[in-house]
C-alpha positions as CSV (number, residue, x, y, z in Angstrom):
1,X,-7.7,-6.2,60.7
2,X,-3.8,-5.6,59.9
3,X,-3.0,-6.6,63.0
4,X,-0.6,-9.3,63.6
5,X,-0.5,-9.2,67.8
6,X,-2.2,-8.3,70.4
7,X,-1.0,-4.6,71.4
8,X,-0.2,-5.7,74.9
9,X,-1.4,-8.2,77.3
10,X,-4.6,-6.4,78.2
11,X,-5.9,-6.5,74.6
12,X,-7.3,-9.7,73.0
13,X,-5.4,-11.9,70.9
14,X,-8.6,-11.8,68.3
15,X,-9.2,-10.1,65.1
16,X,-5.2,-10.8,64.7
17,X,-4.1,-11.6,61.2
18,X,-2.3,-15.4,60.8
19,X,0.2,-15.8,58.6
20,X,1.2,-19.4,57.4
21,X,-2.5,-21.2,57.1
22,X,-3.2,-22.5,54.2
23,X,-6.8,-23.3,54.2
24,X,-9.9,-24.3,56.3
25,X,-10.8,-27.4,58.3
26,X,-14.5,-26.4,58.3
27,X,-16.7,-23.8,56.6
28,X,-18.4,-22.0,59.3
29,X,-21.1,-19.4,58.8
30,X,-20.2,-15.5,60.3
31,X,-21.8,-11.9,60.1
32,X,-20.4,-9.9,62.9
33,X,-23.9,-8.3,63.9
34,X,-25.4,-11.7,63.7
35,X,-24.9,-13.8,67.2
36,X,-26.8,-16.9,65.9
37,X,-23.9,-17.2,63.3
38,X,-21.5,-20.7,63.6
39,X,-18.7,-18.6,64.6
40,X,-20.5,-16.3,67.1
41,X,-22.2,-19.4,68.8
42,X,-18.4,-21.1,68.9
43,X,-16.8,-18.4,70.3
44,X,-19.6,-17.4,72.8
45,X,-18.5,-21.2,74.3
46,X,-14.6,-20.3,74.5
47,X,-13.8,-21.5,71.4
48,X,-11.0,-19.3,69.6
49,X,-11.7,-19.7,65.5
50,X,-9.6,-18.9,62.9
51,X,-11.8,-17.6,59.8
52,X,-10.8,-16.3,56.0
53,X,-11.9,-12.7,56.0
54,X,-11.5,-9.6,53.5
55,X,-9.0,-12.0,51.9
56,X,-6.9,-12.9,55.2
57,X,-6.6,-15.3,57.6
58,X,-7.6,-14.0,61.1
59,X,-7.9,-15.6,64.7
60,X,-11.3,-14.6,66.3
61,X,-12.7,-15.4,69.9
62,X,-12.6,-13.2,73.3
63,X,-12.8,-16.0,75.9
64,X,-11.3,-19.0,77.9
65,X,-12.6,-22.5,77.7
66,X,-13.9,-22.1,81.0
67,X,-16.9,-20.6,79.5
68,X,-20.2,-21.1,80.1
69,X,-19.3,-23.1,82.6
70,X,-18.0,-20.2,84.5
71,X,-19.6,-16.7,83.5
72,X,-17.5,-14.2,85.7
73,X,-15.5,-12.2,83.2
74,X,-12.8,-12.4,85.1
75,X,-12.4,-16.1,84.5
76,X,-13.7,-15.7,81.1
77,X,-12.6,-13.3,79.1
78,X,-8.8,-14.1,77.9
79,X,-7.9,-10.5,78.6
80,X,-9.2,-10.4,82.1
81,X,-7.2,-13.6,82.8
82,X,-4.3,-13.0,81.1
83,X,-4.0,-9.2,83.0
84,X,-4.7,-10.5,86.2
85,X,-2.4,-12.9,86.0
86,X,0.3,-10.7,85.2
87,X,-0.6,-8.3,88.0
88,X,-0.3,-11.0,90.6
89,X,3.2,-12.0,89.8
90,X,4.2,-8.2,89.2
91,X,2.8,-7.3,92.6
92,X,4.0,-10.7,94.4
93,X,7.6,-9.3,93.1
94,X,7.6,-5.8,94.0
95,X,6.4,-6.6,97.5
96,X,8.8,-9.1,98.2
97,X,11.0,-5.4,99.5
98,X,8.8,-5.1,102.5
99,X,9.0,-8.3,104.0
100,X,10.6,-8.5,107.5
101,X,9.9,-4.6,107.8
102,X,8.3,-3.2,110.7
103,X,4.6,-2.7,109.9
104,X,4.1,1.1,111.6
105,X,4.9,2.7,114.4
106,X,3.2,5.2,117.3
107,X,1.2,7.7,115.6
108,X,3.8,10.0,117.3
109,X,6.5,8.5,115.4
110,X,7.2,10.9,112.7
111,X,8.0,7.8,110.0
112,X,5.6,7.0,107.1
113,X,4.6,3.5,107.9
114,X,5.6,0.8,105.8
115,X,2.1,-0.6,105.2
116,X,1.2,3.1,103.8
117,X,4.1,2.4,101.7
118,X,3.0,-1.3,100.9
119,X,-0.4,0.3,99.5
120,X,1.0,3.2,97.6
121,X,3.4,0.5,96.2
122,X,0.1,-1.3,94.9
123,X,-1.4,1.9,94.2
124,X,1.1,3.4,92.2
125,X,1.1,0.1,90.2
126,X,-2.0,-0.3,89.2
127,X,-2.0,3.8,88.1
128,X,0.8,3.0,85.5
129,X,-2.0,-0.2,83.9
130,X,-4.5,2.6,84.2
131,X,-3.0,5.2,82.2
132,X,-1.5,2.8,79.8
133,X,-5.0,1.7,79.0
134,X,-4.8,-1.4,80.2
135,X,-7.4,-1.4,82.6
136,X,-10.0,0.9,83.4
137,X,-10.5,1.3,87.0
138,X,-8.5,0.8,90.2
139,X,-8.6,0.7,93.9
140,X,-6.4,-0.8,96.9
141,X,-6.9,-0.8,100.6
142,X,-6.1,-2.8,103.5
143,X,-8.9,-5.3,104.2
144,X,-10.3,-4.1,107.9
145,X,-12.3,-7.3,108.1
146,X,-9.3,-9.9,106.9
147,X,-6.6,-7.8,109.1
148,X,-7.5,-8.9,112.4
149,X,-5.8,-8.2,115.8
150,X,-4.4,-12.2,115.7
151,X,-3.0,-11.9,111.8
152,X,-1.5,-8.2,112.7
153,X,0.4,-10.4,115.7
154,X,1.3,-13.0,113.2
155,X,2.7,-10.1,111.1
156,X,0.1,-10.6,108.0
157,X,-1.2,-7.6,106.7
158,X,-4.5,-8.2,104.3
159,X,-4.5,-5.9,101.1
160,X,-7.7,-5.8,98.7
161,X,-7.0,-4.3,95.4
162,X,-9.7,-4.2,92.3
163,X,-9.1,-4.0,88.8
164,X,-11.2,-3.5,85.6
165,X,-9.1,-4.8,82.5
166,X,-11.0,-3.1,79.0
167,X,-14.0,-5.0,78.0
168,X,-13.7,-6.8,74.5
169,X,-16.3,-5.8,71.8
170,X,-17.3,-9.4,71.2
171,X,-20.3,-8.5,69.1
172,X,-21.9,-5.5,67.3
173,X,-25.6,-5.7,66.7
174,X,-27.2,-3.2,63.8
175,X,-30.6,-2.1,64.3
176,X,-31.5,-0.5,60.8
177,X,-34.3,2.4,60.7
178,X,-36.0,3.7,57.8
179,X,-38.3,6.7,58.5
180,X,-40.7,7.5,55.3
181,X,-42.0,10.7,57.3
182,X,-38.0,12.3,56.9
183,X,-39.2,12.2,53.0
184,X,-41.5,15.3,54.2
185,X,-39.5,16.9,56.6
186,X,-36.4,16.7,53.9
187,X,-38.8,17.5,50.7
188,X,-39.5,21.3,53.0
189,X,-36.4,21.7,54.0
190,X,-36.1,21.7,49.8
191,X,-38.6,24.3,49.3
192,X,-37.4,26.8,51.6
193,X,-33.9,26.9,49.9
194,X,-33.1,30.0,48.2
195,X,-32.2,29.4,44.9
196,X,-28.9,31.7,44.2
């Protein structure tokens, strides 16, 4: 928890030391493997807390306001919004270099065509998010069923990409075990020590 920002936009801006608070509005209750906790119950409803912890003040909570209301993690989870978001604009930007280009040619035609180029554009994106860790999976195509023969004539070409921004640990749950019959198994594993 020395943290004092988020390591990119594709990480949450929780468990993020704040400096500058002087105290507490209200005195919450919080275990982290405990969902029924004050804190776990407010964040779990899009409620970003800030808590004193191990002797520092830290923001906590993984999600929007628009939860529960909305439950799709993708217009929940502050990282999901917050990447997706960001990969809009970037690819709205980028592709603004293929407008008014000729979408393909004759399959004779030895020229790449430019909507290959549109999706490797995409595609090569979306790569540089995965292997900065940013997200976790990727795929783009064009969209068969949205690219009909009347939007190819009005020169609109349909692209479907998916993303998989990291999922947040928002909780950890313990589940102690204590086995009396390992007092056997480890009393025999005693005996048959050689003594040096």
């Amino acid at each position: 928890m020395d943290k004092t920002a988020p390591e990119s936009y594709g990480a949450v801006p929780s468990n993020i030391r704040i400096e500058g608070i002087t105290g507490i509005n209200k005195q919450l209750t919080y275990l982290p493997n405990d969902p029924n906790t004050d804190v776990q119950r407010i964040n779990a409803q899009g409620v970003y807390t800030v808590m004193s912890f191990m002797g520092r003040m830290a923001g906590f909570g993984t999600r929007t306001a628009a939860f529960p209301a909305l439950t799709h993690p993708g217009d929940t989870l502050i990282n999901w919004v917050r990447v997706s978001g960001v990969v809009e604009e970037t690819l709205e930007y980028a592709l603004v270099q293929f407008l008014d280009k000729i979408a393909f040619y004759s399959p004779e035609a030895p020229l790449e065509p430019v909507i290959k180029d549109i999706q490797n554009t995409i595609s090569d994106y979306l790569r540089t998010l995965l292997n900065r860790g940013i997200t976790i999976f990727k795929s783009v195509k064009i969209d068969p069923v949205r690219t009909t023969e009347s939007e190819l004539l009005q020169g609109r070409i349909h692209y479907e990409y998916e993303l998989v921004p990291g999922i947040p640990i928002e909780s950890i749950t313990l589940h102690k075990v204590m086995n009396s019959d390992r007092v056997a198994e480890v009393f025999r594993q005693v005996l048959e020590t050689k003594v040096s």
